[in-house]
CHARMM internal coordinates of N, CA and C (Angstrom, degrees):
IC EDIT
DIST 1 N 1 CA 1.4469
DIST 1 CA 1 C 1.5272
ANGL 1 N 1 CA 1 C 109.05
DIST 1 C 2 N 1.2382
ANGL 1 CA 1 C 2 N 131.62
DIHE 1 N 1 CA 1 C 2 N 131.20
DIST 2 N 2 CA 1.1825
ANGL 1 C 2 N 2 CA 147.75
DIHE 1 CA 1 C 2 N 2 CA -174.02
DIST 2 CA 2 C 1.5504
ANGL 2 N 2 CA 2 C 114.81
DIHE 1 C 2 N 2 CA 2 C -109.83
DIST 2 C 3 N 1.6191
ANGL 2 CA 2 C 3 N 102.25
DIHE 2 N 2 CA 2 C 3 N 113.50
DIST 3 N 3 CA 1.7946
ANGL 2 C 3 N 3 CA 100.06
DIHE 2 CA 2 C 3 N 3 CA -163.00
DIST 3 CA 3 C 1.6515
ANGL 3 N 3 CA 3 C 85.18
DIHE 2 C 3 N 3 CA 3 C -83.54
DIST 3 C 4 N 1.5318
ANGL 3 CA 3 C 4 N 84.79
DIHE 3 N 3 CA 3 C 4 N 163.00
DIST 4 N 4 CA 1.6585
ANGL 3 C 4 N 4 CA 112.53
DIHE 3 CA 3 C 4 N 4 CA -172.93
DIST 4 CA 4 C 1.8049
ANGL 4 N 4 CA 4 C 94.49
DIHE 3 C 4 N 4 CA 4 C -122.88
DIST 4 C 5 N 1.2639
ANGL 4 CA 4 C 5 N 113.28
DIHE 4 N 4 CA 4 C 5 N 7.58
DIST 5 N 5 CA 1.5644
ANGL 4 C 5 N 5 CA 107.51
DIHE 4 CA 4 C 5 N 5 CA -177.40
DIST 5 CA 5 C 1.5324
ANGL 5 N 5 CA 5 C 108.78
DIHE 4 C 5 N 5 CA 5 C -171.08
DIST 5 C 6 N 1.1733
ANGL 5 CA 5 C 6 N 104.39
DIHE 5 N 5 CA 5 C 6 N 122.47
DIST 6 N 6 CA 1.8895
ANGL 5 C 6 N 6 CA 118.09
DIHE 5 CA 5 C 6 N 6 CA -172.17
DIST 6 CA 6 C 1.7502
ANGL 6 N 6 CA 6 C 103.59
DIHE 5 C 6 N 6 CA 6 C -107.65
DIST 6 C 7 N 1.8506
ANGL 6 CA 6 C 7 N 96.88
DIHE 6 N 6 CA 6 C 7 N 93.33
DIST 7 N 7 CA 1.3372
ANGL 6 C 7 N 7 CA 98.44
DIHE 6 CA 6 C 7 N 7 CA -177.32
DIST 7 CA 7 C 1.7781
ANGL 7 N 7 CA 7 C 124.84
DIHE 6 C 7 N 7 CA 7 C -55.22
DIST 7 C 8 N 1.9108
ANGL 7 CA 7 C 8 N 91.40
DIHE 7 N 7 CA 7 C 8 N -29.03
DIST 8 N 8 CA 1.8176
ANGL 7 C 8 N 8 CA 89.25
DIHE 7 CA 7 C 8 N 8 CA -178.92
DIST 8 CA 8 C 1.1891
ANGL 8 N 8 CA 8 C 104.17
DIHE 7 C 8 N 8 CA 8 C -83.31
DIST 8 C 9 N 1.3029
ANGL 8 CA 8 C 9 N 141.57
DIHE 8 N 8 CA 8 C 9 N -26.11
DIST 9 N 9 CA 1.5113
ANGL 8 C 9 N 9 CA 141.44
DIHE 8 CA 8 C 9 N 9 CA -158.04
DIST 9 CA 9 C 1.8646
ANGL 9 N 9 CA 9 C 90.05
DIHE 8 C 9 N 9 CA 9 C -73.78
DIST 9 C 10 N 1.4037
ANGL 9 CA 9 C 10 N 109.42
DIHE 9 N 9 CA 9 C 10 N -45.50
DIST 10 N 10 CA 1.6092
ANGL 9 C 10 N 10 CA 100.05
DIHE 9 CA 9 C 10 N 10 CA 149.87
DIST 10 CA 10 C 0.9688
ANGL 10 N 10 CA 10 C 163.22
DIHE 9 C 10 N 10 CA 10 C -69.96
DIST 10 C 11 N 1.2435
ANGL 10 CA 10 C 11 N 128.03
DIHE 10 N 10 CA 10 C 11 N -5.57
DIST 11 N 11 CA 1.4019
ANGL 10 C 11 N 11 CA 155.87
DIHE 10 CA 10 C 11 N 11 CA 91.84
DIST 11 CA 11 C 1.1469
ANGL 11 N 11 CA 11 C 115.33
DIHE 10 C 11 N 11 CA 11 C 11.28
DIST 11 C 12 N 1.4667
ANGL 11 CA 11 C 12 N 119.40
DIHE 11 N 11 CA 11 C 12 N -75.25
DIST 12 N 12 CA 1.3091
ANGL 11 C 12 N 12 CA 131.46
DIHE 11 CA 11 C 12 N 12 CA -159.71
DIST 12 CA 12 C 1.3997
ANGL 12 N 12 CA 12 C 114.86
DIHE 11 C 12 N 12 CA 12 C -90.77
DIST 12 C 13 N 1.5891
ANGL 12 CA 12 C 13 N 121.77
DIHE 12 N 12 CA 12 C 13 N -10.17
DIST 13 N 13 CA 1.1691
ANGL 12 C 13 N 13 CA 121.76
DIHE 12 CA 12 C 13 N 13 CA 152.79
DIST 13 CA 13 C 1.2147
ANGL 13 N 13 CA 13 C 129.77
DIHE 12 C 13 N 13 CA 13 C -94.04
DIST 13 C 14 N 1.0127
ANGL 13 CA 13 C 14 N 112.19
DIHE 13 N 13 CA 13 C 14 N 6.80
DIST 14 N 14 CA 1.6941
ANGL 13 C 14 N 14 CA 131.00
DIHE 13 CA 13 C 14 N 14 CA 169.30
DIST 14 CA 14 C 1.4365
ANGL 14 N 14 CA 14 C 115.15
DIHE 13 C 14 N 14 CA 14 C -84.50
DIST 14 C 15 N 1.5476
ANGL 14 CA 14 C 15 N 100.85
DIHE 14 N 14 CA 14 C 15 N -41.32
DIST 15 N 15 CA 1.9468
ANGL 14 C 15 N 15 CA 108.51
DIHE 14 CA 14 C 15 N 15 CA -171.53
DIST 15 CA 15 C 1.6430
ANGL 15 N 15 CA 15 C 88.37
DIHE 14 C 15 N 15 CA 15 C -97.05
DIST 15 C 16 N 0.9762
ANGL 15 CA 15 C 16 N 113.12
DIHE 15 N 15 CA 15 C 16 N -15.86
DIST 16 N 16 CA 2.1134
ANGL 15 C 16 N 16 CA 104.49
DIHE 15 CA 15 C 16 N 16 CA 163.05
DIST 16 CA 16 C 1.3033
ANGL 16 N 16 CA 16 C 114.75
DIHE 15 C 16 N 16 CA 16 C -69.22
DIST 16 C 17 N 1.8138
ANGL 16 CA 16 C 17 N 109.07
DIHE 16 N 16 CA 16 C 17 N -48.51
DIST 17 N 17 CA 1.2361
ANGL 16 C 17 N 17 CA 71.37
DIHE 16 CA 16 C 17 N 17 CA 178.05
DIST 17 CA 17 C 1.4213
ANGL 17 N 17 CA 17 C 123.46
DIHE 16 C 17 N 17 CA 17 C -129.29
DIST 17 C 18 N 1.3646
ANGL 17 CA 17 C 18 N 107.81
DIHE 17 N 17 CA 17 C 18 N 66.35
DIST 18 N 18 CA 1.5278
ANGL 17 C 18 N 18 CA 122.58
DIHE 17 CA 17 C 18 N 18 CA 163.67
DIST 18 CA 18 C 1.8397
ANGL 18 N 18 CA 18 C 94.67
DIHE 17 C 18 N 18 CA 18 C -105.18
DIST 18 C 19 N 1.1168
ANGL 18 CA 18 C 19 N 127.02
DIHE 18 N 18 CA 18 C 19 N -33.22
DIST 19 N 19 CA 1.6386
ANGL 18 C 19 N 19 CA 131.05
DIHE 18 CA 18 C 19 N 19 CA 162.28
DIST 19 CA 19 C 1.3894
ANGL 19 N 19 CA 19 C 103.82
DIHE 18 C 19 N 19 CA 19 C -22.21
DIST 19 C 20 N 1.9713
ANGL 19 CA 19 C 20 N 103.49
DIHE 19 N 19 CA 19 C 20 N -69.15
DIST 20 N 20 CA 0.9516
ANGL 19 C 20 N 20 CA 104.29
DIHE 19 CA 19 C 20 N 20 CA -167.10
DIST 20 CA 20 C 1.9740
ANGL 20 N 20 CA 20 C 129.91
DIHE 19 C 20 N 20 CA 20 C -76.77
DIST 20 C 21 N 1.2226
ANGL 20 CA 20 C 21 N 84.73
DIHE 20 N 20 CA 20 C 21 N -16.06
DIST 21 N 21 CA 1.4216
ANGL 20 C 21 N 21 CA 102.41
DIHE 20 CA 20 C 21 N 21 CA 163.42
DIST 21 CA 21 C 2.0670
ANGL 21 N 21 CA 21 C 141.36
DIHE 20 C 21 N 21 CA 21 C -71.55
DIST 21 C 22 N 1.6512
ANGL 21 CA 21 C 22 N 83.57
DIHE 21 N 21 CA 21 C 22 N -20.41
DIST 22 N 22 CA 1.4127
ANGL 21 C 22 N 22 CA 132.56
DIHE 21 CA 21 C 22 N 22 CA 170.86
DIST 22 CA 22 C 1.4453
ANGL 22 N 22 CA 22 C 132.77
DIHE 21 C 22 N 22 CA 22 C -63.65
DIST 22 C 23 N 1.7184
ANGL 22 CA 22 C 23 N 83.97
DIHE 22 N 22 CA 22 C 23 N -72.69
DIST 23 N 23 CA 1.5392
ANGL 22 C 23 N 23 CA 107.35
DIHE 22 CA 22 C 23 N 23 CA 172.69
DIST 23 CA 23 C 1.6039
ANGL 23 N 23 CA 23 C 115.24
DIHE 22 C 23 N 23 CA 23 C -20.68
DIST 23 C 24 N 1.1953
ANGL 23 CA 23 C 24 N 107.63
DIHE 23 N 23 CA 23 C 24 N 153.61
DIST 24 N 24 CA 1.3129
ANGL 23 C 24 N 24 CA 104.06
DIHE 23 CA 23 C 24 N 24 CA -173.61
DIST 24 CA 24 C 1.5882
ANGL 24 N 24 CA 24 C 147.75
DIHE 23 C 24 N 24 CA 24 C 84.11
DIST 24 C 25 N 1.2825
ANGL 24 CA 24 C 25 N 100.49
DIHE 24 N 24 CA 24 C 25 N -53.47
DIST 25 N 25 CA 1.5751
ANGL 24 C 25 N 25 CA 143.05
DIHE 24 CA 24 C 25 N 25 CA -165.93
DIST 25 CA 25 C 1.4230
ANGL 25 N 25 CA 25 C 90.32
DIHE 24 C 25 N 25 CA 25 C -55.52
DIST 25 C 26 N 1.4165
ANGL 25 CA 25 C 26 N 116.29
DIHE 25 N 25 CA 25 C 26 N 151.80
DIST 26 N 26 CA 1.4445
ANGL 25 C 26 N 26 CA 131.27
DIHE 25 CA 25 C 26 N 26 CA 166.48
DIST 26 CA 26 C 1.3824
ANGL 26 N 26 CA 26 C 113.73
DIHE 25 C 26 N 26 CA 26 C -99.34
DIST 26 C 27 N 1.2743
ANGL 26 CA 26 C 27 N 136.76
DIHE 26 N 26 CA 26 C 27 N 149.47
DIST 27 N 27 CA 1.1920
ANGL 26 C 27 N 27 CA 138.53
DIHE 26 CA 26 C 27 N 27 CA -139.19
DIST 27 CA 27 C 2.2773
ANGL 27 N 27 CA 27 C 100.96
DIHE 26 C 27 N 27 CA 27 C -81.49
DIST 27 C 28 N 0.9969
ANGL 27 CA 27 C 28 N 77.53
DIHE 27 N 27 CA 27 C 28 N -7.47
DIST 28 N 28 CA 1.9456
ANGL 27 C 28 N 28 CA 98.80
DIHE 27 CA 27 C 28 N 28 CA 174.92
DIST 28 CA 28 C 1.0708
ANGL 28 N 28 CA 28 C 101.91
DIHE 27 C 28 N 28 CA 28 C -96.12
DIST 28 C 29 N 1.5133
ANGL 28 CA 28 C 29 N 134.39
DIHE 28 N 28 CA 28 C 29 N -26.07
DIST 29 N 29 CA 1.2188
ANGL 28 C 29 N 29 CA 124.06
DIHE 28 CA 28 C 29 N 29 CA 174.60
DIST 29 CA 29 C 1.5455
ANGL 29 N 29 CA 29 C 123.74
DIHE 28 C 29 N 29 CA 29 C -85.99
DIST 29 C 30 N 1.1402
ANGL 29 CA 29 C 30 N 98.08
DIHE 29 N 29 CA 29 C 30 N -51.81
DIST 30 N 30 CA 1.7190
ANGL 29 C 30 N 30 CA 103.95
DIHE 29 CA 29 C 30 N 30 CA 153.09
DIST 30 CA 30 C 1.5551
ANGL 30 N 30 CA 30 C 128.90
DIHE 29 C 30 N 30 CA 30 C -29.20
DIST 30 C 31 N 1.2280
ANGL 30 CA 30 C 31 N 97.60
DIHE 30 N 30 CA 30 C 31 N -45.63
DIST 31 N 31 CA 1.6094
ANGL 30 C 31 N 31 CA 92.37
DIHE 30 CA 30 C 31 N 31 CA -152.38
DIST 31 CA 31 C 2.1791
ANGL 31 N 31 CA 31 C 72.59
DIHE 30 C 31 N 31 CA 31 C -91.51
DIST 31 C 32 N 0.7769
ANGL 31 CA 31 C 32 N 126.88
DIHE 31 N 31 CA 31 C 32 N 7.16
DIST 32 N 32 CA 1.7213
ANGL 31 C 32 N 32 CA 115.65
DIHE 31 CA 31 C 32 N 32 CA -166.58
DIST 32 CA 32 C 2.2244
ANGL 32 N 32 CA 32 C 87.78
DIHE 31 C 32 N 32 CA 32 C -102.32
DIST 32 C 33 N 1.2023
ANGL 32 CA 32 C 33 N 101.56
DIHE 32 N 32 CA 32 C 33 N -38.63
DIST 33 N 33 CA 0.9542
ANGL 32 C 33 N 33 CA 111.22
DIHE 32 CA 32 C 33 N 33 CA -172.50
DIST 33 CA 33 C 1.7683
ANGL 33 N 33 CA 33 C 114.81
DIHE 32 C 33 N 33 CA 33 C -68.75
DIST 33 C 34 N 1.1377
ANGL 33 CA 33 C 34 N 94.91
DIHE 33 N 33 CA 33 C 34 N -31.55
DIST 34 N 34 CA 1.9452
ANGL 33 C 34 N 34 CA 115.27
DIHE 33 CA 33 C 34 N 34 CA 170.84
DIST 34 CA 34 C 1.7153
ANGL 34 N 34 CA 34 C 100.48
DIHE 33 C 34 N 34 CA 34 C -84.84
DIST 34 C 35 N 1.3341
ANGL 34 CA 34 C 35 N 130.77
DIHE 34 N 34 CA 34 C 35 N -19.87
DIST 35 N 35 CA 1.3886
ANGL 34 C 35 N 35 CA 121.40
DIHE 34 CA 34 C 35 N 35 CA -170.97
DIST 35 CA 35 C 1.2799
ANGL 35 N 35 CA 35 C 88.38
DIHE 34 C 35 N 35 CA 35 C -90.52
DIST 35 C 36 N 1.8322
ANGL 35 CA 35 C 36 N 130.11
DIHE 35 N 35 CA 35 C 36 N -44.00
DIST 36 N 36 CA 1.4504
ANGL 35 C 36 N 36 CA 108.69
DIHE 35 CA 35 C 36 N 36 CA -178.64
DIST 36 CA 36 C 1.7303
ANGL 36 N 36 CA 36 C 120.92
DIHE 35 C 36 N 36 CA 36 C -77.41
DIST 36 C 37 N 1.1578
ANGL 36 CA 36 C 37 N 112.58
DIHE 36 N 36 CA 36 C 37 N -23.72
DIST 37 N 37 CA 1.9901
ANGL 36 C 37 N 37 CA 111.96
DIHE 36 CA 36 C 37 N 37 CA 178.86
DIST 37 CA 37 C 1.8616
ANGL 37 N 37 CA 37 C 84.87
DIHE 36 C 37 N 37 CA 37 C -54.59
DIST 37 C 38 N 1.2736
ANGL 37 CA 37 C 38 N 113.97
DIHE 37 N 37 CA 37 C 38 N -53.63
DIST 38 N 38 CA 1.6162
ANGL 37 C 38 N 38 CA 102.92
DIHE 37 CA 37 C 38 N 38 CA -165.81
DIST 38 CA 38 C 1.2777
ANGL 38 N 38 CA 38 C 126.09
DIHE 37 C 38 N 38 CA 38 C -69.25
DIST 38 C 39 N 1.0057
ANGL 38 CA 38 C 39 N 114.22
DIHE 38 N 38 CA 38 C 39 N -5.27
DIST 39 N 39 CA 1.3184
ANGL 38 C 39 N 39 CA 124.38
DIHE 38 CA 38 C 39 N 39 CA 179.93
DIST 39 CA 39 C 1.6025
ANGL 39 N 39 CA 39 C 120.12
DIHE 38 C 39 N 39 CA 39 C -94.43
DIST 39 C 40 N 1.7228
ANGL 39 CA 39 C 40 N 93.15
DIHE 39 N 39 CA 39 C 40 N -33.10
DIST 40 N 40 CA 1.6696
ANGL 39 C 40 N 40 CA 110.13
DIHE 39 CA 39 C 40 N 40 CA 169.93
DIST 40 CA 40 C 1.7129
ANGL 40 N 40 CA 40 C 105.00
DIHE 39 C 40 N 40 CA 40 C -79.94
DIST 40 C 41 N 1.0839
ANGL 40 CA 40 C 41 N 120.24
DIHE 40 N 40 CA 40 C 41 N -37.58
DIST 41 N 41 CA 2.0151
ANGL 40 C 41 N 41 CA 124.38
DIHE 40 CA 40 C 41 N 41 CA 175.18
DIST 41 CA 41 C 1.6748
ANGL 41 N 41 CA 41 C 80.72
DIHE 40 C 41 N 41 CA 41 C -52.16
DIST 41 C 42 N 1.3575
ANGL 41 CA 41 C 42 N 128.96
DIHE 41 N 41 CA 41 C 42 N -66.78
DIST 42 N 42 CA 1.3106
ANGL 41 C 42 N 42 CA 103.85
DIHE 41 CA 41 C 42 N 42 CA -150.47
DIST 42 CA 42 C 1.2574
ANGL 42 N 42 CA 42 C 124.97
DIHE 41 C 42 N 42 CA 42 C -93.07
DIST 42 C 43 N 1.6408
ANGL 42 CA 42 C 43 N 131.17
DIHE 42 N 42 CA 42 C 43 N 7.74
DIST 43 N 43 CA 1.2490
ANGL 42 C 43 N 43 CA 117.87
DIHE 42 CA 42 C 43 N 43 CA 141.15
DIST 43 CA 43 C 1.3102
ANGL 43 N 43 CA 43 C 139.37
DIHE 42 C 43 N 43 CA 43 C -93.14
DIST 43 C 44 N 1.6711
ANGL 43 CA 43 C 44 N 112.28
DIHE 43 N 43 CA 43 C 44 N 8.46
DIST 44 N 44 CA 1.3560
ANGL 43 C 44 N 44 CA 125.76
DIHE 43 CA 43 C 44 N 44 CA 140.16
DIST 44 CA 44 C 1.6255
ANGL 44 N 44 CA 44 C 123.37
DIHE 43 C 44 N 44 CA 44 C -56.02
DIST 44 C 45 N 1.1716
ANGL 44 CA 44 C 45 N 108.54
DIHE 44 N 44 CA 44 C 45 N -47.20
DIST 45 N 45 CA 1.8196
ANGL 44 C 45 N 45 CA 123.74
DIHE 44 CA 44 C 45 N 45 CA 177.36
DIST 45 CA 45 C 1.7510
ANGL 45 N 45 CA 45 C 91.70
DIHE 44 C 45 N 45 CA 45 C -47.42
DIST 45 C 46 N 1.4383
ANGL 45 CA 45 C 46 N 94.08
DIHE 45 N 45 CA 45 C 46 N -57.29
DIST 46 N 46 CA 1.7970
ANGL 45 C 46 N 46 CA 96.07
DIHE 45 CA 45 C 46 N 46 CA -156.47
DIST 46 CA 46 C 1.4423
ANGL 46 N 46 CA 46 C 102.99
DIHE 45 C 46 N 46 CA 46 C -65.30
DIST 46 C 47 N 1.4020
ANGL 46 CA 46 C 47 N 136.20
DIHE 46 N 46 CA 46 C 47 N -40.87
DIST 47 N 47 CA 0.9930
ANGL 46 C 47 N 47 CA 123.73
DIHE 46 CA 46 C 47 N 47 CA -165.92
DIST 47 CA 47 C 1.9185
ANGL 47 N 47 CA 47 C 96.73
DIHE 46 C 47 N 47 CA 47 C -84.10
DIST 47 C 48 N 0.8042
ANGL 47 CA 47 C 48 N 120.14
DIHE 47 N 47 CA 47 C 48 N -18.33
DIST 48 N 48 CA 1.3658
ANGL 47 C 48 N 48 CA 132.81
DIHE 47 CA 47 C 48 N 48 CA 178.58
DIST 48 CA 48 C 1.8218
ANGL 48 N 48 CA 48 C 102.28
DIHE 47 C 48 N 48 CA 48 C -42.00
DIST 48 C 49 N 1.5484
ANGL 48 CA 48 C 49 N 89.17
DIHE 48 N 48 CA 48 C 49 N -58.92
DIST 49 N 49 CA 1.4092
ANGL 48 C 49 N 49 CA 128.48
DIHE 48 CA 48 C 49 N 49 CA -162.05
DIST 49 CA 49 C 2.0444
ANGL 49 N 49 CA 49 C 111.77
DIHE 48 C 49 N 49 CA 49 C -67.50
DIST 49 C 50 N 1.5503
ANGL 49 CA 49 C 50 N 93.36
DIHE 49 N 49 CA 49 C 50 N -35.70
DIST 50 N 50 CA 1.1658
ANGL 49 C 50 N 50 CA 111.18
DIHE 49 CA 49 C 50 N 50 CA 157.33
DIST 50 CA 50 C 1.4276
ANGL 50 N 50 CA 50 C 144.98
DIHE 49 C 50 N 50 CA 50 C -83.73
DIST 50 C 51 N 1.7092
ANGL 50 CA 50 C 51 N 115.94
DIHE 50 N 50 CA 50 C 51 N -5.59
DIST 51 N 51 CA 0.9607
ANGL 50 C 51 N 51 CA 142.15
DIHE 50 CA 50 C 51 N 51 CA -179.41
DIST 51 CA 51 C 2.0131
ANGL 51 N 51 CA 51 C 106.04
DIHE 50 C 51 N 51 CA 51 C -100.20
DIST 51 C 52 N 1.3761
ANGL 51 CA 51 C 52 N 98.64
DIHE 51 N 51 CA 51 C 52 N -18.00
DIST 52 N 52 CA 1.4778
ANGL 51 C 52 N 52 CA 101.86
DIHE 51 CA 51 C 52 N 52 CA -172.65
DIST 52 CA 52 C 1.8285
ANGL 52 N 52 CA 52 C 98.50
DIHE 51 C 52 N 52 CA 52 C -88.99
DIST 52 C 53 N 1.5682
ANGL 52 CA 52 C 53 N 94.88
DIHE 52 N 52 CA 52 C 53 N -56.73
DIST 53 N 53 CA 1.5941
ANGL 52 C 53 N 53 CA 110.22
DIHE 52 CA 52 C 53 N 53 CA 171.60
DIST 53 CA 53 C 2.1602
ANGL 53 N 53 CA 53 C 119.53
DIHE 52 C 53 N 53 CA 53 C -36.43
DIST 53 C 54 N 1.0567
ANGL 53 CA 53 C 54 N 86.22
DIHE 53 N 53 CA 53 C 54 N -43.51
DIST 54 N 54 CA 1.4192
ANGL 53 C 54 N 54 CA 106.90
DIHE 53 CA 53 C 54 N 54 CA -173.25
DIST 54 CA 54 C 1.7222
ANGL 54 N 54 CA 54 C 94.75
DIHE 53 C 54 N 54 CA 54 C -75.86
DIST 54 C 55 N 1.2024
ANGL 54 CA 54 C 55 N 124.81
DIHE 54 N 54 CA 54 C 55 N -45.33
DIST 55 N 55 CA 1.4889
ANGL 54 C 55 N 55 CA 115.20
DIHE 54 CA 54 C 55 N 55 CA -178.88
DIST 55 CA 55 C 1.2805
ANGL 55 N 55 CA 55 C 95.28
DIHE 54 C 55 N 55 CA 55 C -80.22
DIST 55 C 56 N 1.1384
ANGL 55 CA 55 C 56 N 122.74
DIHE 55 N 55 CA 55 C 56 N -65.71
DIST 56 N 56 CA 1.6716
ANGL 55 C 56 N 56 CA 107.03
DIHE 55 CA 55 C 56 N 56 CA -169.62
DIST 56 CA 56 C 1.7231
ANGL 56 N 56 CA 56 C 124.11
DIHE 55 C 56 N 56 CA 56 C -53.41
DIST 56 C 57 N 0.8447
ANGL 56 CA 56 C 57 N 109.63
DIHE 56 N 56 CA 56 C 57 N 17.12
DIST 57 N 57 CA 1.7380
ANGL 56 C 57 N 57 CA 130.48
DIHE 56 CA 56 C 57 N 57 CA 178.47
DIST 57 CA 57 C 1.5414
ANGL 57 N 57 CA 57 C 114.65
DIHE 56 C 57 N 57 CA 57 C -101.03
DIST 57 C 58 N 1.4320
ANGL 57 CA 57 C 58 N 91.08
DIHE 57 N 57 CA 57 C 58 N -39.71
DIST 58 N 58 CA 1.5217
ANGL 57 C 58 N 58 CA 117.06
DIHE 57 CA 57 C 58 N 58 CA -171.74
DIST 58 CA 58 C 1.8630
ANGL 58 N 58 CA 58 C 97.51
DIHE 57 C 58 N 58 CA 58 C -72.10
DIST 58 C 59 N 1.4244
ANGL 58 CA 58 C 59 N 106.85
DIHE 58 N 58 CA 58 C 59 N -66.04
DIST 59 N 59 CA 1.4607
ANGL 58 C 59 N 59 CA 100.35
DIHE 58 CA 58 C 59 N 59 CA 170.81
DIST 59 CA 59 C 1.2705
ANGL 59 N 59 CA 59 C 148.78
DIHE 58 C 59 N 59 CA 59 C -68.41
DIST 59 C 60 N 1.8111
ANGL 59 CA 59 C 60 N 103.25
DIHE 59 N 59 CA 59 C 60 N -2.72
DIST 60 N 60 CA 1.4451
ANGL 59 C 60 N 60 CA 107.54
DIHE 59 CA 59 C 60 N 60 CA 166.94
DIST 60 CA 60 C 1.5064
ANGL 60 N 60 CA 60 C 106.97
DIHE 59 C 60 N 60 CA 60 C -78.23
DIST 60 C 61 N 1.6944
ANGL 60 CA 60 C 61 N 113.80
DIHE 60 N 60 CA 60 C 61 N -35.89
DIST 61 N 61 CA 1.3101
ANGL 60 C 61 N 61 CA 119.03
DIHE 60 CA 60 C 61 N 61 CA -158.41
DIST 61 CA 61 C 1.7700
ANGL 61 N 61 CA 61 C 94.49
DIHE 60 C 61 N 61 CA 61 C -67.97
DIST 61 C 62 N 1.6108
ANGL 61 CA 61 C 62 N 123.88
DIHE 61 N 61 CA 61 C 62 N -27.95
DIST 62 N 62 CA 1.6294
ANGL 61 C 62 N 62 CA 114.82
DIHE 61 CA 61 C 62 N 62 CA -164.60
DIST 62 CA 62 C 1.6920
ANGL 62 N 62 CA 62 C 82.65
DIHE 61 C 62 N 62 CA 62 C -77.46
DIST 62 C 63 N 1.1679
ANGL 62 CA 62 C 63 N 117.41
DIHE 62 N 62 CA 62 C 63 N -54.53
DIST 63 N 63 CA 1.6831
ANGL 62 C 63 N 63 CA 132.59
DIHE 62 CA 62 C 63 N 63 CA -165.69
DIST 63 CA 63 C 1.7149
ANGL 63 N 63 CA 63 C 87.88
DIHE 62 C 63 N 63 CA 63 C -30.86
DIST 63 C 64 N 0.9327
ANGL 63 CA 63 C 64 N 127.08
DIHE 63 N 63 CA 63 C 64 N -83.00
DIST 64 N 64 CA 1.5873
ANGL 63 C 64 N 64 CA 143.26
DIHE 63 CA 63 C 64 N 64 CA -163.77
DIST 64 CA 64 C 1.3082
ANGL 64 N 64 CA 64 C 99.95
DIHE 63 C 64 N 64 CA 64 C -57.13
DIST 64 C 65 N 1.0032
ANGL 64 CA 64 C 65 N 141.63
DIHE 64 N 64 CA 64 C 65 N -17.73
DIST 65 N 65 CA 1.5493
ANGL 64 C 65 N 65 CA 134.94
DIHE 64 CA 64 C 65 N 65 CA -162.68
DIST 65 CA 65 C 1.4143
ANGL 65 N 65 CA 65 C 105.46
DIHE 64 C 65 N 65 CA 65 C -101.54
DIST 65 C 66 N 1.6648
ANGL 65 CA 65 C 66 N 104.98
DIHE 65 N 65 CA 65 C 66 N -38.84
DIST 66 N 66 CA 1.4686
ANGL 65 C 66 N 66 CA 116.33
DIHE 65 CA 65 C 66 N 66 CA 165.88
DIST 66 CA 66 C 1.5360
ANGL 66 N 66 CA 66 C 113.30
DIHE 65 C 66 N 66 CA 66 C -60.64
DIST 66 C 67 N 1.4202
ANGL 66 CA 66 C 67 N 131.12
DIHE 66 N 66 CA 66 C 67 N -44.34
DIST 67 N 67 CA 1.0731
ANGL 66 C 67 N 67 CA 135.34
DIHE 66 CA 66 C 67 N 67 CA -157.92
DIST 67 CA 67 C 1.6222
ANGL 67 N 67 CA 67 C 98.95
DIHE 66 C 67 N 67 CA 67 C -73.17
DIST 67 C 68 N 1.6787
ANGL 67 CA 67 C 68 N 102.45
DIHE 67 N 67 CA 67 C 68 N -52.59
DIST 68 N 68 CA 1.7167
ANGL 67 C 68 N 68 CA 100.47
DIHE 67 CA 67 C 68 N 68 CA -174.85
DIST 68 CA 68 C 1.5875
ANGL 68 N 68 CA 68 C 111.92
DIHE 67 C 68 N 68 CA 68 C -61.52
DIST 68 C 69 N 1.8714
ANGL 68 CA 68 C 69 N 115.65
DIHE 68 N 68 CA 68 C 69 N -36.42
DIST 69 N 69 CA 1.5714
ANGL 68 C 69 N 69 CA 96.51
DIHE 68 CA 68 C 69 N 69 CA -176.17
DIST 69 CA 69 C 2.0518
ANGL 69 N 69 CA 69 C 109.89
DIHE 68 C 69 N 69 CA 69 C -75.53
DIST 69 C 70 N 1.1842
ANGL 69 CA 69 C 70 N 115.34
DIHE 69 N 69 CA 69 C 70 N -19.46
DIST 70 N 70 CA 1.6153
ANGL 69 C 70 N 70 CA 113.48
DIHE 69 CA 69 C 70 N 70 CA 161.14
DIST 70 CA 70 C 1.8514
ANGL 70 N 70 CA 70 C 113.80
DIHE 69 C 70 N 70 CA 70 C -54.41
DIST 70 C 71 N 1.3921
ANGL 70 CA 70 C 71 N 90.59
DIHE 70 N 70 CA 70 C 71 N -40.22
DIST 71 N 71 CA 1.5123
ANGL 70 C 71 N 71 CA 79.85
DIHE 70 CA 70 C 71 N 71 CA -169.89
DIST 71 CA 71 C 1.5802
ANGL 71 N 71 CA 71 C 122.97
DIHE 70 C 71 N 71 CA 71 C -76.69
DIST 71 C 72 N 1.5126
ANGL 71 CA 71 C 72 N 105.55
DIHE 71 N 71 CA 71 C 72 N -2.18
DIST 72 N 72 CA 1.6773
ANGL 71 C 72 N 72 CA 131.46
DIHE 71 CA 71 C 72 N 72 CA -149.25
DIST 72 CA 72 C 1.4796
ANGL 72 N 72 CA 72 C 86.93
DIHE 71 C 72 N 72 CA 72 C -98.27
DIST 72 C 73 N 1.5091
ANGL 72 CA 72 C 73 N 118.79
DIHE 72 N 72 CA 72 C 73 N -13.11
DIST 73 N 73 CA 1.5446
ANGL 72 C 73 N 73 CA 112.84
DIHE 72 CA 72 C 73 N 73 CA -168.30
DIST 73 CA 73 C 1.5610
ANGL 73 N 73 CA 73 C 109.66
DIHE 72 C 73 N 73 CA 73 C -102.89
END
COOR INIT
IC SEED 1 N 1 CA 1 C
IC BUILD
């Protein structure tokens, strides 16, 4: 079997390059720098979360629309 995807080789370019993003940083800066990535993960999630909500709204409303013009017959 021949992988099509090297989970550590991703891994390891991920923790490279937050290193390089890092470097330097004072240990107050770091952790300020980890309070904003988390803060940006979670209003991606939310709008994520709102983009799913918003479709699944969308398909109850066709779901039901189908059901009432079937039932109209």
């Amino acid at each position: 079997m021949r992988k099509t995807f090297d989970c550590v080789a991703m891994k390891r370019r991920g923790a490279e390059k937050i290193h390089r993003q890092t470097a330097g940083m004072s240990a107050e800066q770091v952790l300020a720098f980890w309070r904003q990535r988390t803060e940006e993960l979670r209003q991606k999630k939310r709008r994520a979360r709102g983009k799913k909500r918003a479709s699944q709204q969308v398909k109850e409303a066709r779901t039901a629309s189908a059901g009432l013009f079937f039932q109209s017959k």
